[in-house]
Each structure stands twice: as C-alpha cells, then as structure tokens.
TORPA-4810 file (N, C-alpha, C, O; in nm, 3 decimals):
<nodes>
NODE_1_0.601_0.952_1.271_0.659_1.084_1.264_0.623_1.144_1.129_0.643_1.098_1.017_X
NODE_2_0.584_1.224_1.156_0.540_1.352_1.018_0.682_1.391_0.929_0.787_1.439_0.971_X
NODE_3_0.645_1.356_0.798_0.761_1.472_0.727_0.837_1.547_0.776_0.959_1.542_0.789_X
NODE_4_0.745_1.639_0.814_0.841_1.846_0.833_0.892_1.751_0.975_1.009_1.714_0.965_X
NODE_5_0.842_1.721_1.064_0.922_1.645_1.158_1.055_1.582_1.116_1.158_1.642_1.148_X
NODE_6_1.061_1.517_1.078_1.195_1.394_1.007_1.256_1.501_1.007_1.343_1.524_1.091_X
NODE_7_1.214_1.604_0.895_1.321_1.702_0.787_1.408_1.792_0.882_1.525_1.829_0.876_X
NODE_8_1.276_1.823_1.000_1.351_1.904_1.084_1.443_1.827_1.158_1.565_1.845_1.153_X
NODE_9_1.395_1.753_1.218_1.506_1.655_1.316_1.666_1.601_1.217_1.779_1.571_1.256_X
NODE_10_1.616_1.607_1.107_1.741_1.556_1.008_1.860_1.727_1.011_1.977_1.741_1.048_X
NODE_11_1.759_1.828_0.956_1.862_1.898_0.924_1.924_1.973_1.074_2.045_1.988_1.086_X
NODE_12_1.845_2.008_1.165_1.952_1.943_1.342_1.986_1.892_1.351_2.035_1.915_1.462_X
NODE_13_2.033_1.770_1.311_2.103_1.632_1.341_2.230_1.702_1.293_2.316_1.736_1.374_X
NODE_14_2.247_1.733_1.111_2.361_1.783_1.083_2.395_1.967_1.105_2.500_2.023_1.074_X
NODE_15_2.299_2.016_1.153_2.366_2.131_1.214_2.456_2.058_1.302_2.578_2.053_1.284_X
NODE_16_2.401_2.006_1.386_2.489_1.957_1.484_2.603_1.887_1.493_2.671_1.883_1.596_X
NODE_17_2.640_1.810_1.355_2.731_1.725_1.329_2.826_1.861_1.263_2.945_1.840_1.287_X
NODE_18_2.813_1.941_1.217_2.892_2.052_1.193_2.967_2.123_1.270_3.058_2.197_1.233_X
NODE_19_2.923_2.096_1.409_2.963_2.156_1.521_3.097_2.072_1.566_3.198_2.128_1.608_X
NODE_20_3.084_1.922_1.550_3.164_1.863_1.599_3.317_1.858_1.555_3.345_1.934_1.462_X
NODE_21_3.415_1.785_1.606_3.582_1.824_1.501_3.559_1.731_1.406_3.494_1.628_1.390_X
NODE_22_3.661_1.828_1.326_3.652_1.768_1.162_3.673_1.614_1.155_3.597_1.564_1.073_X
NODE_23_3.745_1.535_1.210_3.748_1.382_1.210_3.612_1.363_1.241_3.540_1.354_1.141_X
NODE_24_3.554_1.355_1.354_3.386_1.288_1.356_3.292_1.287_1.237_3.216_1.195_1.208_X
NODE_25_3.309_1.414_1.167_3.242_1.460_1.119_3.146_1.381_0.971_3.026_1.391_0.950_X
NODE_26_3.289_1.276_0.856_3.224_1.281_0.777_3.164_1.118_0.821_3.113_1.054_0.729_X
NODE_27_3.167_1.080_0.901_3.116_0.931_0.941_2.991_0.973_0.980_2.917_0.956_0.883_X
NODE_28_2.929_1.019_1.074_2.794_1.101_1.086_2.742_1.148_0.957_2.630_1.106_0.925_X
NODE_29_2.786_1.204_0.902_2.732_1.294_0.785_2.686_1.190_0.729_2.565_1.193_0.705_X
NODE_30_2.778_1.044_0.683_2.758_0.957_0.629_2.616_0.914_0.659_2.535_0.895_0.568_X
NODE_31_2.588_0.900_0.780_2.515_0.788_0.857_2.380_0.875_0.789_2.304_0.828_0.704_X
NODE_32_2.372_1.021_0.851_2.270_1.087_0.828_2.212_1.122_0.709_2.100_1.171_0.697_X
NODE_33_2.319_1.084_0.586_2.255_1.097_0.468_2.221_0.965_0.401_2.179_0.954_0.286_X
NODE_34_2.247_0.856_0.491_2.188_0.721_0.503_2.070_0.694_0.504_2.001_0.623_0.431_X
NODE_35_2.042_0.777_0.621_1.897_0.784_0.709_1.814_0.823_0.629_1.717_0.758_0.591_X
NODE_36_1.854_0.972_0.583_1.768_1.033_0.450_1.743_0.952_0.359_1.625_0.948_0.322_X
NODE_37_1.834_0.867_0.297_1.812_0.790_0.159_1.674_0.645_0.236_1.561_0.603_0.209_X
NODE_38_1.754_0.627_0.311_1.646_0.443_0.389_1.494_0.539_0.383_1.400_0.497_0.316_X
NODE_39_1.482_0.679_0.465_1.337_0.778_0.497_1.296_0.760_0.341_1.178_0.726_0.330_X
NODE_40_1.342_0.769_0.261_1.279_0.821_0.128_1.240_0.671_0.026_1.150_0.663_-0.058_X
NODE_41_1.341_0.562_0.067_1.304_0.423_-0.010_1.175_0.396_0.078_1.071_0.372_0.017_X
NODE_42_1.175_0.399_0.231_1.050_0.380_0.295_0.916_0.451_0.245_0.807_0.395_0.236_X
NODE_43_0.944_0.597_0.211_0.830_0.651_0.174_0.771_0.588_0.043_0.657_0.543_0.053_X
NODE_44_0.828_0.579_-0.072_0.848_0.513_-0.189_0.788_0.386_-0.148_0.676_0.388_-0.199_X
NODE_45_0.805_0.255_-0.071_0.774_0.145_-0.064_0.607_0.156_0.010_0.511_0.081_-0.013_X
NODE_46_0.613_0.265_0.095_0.445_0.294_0.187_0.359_0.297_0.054_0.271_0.215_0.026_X
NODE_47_0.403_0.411_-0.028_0.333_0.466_-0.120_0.274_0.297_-0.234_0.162_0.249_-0.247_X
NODE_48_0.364_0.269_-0.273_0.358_0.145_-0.339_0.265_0.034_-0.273_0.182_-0.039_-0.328_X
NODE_49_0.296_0.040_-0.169_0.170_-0.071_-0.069_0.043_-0.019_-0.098_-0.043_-0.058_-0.178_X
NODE_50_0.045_0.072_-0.023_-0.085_0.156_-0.060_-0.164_0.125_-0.168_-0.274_0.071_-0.167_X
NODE_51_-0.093_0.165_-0.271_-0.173_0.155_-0.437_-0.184_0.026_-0.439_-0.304_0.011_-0.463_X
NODE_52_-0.124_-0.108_-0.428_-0.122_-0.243_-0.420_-0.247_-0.293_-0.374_-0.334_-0.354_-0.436_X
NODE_53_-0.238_-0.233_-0.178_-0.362_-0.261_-0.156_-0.499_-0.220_-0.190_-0.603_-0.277_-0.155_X
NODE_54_-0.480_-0.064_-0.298_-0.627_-0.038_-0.361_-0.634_-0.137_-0.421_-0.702_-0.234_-0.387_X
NODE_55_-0.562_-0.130_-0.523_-0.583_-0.242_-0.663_-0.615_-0.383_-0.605_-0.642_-0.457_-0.700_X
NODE_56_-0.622_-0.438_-0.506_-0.626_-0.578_-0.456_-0.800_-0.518_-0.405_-0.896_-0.569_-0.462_X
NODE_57_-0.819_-0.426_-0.313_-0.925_-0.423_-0.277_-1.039_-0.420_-0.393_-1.123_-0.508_-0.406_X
NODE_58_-1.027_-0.304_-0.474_-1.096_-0.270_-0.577_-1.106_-0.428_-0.705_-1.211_-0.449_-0.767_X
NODE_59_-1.004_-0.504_-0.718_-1.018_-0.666_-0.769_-1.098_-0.743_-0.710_-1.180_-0.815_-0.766_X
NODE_60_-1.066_-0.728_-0.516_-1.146_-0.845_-0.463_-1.344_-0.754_-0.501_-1.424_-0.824_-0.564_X
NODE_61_-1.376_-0.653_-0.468_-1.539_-0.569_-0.542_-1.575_-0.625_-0.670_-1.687_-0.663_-0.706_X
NODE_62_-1.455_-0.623_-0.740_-1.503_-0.723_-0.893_-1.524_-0.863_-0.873_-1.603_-0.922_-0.947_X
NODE_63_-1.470_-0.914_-0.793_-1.474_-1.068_-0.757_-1.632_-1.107_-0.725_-1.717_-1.180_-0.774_X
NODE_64_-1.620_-1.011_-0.608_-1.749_-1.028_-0.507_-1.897_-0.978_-0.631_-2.008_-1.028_-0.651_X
NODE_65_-1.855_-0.909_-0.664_-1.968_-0.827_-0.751_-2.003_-0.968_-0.886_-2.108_-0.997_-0.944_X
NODE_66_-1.920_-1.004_-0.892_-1.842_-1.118_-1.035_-1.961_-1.221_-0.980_-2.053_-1.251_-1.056_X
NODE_67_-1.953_-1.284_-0.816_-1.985_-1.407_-0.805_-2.162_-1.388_-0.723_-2.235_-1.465_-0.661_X
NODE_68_-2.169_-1.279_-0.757_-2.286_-1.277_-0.641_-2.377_-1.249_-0.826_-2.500_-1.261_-0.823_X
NODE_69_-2.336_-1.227_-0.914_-2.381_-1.205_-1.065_-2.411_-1.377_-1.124_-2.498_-1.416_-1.202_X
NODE_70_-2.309_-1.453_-1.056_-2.305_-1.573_-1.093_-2.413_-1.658_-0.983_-2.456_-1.770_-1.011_X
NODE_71_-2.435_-1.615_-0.907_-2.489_-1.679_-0.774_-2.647_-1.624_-0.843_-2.730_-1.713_-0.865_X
NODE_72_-2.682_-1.487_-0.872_-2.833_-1.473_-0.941_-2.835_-1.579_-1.057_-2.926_-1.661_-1.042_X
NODE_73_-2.743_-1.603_-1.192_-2.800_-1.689_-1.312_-2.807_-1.745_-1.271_-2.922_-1.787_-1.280_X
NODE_74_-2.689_-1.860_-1.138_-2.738_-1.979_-1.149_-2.876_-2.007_-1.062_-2.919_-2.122_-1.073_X
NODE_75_-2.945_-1.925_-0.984_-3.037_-1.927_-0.959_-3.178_-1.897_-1.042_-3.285_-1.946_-1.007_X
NODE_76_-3.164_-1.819_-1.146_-3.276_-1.795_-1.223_-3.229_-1.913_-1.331_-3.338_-1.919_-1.389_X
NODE_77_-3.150_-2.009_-1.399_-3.105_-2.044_-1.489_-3.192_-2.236_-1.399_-3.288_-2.288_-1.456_X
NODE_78_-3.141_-2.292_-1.285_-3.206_-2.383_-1.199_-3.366_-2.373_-1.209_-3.428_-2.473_-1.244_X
NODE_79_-3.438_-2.245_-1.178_-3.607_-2.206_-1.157_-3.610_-2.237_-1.329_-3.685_-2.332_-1.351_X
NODE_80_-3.563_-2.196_-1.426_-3.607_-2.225_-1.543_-3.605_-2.367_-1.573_-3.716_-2.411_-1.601_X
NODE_81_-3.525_-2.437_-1.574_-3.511_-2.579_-1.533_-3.641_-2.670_-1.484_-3.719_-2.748_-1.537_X
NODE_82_-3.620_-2.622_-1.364_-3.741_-2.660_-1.243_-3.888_-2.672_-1.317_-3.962_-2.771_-1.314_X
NODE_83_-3.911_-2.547_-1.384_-4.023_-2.498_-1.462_-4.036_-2.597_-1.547_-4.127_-2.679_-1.541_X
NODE_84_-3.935_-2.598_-1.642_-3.934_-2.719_-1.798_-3.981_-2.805_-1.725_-4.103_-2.817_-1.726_X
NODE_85_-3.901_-2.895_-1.637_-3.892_-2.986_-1.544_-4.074_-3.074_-1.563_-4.130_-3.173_-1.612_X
NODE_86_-4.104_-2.937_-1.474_-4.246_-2.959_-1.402_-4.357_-2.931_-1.522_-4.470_-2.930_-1.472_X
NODE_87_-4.358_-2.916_-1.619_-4.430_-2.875_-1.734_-4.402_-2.996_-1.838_-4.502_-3.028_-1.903_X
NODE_88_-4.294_-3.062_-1.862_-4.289_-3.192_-1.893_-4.372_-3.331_-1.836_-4.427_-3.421_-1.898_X
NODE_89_-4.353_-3.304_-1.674_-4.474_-3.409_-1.570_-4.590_-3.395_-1.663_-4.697_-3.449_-1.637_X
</nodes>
C-alpha cells in the first residue's frame, strides 16, 4: 500500500470513529493512532534495511574486486617464480 493510500485510509478510519458515541470513541482513536505510530517505525526500519543492504552490497564489490586483485598477483607473483625457477635449471 502506497503512502497517500495509508494516510487516506487512516484519516477515514477516524472521520469515522468521530461519528461513533462518545464511549467507543477514545479506544479506536487509541488503536488508530497506534497504527500510525507501528506505519511510521515500519517505514523507518524499511528505510534502514535498505541502506544496510547497499552498504553490504557495495562491501561485498570491494571484496570481490579485493580478491580477484589478489587472484591476478598471485598469479603474476607464481609465473615470476616459475621463471627464476626455470632460469636457475
């Protein structure tokens, strides 16, 4: 569900709870400004994942980038080796 969705469905919810008699009233109200607060820690916690999972993705690119850097020396670092190696024979 979209934002302006929620917001709208929220502030109908308590038009509507306005309508009802004054006893019903502040237990609903309660609930619905519940709802609002849980909608907004959720948004807050999405948002936070989100950035988490850049920063994890963009770490694992350094990793990968890190070992495939390590995977060329130790391959040119072995051929130099190899070389001494065979030039010693």
């Amino acid at each position: 569900m979209k934002e302006n969705d929620f917001q709208a469905r929220l502030a109908n919810l308590l038009e509507q709870i306005e309508t009802l008699p004054e006893s019903d009233r502040p237990k609903l109200a309660q609930l619905a400004t519940e709802t609002n607060t849980r909608h907004q820690r959720m948004k807050k916690t999405i948002v936070e994942l989100q950035d988490s999972l850049d920063h994890l993705r963009l770490s694992v690119k350094y990793l990968v980038f890190d070992l495939e850097a390590t995977r060329r020396e130790n391959k040119y670092l072995r051929n130099m080796l190899d070389n001494n190696a065979e030039g010693a024979d």
